[in-house]
C-alpha positions in Angstrom: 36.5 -19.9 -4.6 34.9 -19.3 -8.3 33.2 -21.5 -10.0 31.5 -20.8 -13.5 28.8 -22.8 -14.5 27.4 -22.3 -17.9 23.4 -23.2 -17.8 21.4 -23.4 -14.9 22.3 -24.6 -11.8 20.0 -26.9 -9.7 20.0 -27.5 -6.0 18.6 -27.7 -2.3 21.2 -26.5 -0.6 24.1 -24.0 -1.0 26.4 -23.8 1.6 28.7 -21.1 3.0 32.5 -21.9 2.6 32.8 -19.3 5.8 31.2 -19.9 8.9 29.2 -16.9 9.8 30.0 -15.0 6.4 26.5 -16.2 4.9 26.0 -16.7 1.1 25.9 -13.5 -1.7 23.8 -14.3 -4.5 23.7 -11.3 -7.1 25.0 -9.0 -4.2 22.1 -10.4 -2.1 23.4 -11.5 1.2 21.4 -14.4 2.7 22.8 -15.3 6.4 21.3 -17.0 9.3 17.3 -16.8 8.0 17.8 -12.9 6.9 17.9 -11.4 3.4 20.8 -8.4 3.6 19.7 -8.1 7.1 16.4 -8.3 7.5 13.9 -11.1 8.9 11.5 -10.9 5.8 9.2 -13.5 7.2 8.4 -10.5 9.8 8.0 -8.8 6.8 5.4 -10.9 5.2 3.1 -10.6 8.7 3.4 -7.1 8.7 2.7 -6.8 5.6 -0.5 -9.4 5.8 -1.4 -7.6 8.9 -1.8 -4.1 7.0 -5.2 -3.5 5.7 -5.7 -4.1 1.9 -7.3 -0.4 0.9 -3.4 1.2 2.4 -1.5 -1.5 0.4 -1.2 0.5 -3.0 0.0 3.7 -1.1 3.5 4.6 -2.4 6.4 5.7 0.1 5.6 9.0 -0.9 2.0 9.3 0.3 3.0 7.2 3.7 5.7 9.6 4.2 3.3 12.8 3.9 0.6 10.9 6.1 3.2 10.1 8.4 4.4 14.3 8.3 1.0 15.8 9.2 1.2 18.2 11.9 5.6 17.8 11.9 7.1 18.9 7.9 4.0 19.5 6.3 1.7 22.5 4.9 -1.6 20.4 6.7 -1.0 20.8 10.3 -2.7 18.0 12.6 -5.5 20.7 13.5 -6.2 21.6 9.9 -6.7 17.8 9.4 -9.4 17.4 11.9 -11.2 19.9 10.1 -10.8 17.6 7.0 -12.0 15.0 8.8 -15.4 16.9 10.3 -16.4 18.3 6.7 -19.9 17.0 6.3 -20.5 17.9 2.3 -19.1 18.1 -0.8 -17.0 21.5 -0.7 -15.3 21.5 -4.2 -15.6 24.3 -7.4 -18.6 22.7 -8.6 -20.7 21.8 -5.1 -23.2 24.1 -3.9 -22.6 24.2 -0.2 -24.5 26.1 3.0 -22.7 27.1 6.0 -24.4 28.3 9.6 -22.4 31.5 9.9 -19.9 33.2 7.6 -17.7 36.0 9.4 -15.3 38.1 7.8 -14.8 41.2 5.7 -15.9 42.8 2.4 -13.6 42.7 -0.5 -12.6 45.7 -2.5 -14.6 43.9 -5.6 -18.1 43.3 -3.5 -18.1 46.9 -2.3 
């Protein structure tokens, strides 16, 4: 059944017309406590759960944190050594090693 309603429409309650079927607001399904199928009060707790500082990261950057070491160029290894880097190694730093090994360049020779 249709109804249209011009101006707003206030109420507690909004029924289903078919048990089991839920109601569709806006092509929204609300049934039995879920919202199109998913229990978003589990949703809030994760999401309080999940530390503030990781709560701006896009899908994009979980996604390639969640591929390191499986679909990525960074393999799990190569990560660790991130993680043990104990200075400042970028174009600008000035940086000191133990031991360099490896071989001359055609330009130094």
């Amino acid at each position: 059944t249709t109804t249209t309603i011009s101006g707003p429409l206030t109420t507690d309650t909004i029924n289903e017309e078919t048990s089991g079927a839920g109601v569709t607001i806006d092509s929204v399904l609300l049934k039995d406590g879920l919202v199109d199928g998913v229990d978003v009060s589990a949703l809030k707790t994760d999401v309080d759960g999940f530390p503030d500082g990781l709560k701006s990261f896009t899908s994009a950057q979980i996604t390639e944190l969640q591929n390191i070491g499986v679909e990525t160029t960074i393999s799990g290894t190569q990560w660790g050594y991130l993680g043990n880097i104990d200075q400042n190694v970028g174009t600008t730093n000035d940086v000191t090693f133990n031991n360099i090994t490896g071989t001359v360049a055609e330009w130094m020779e």
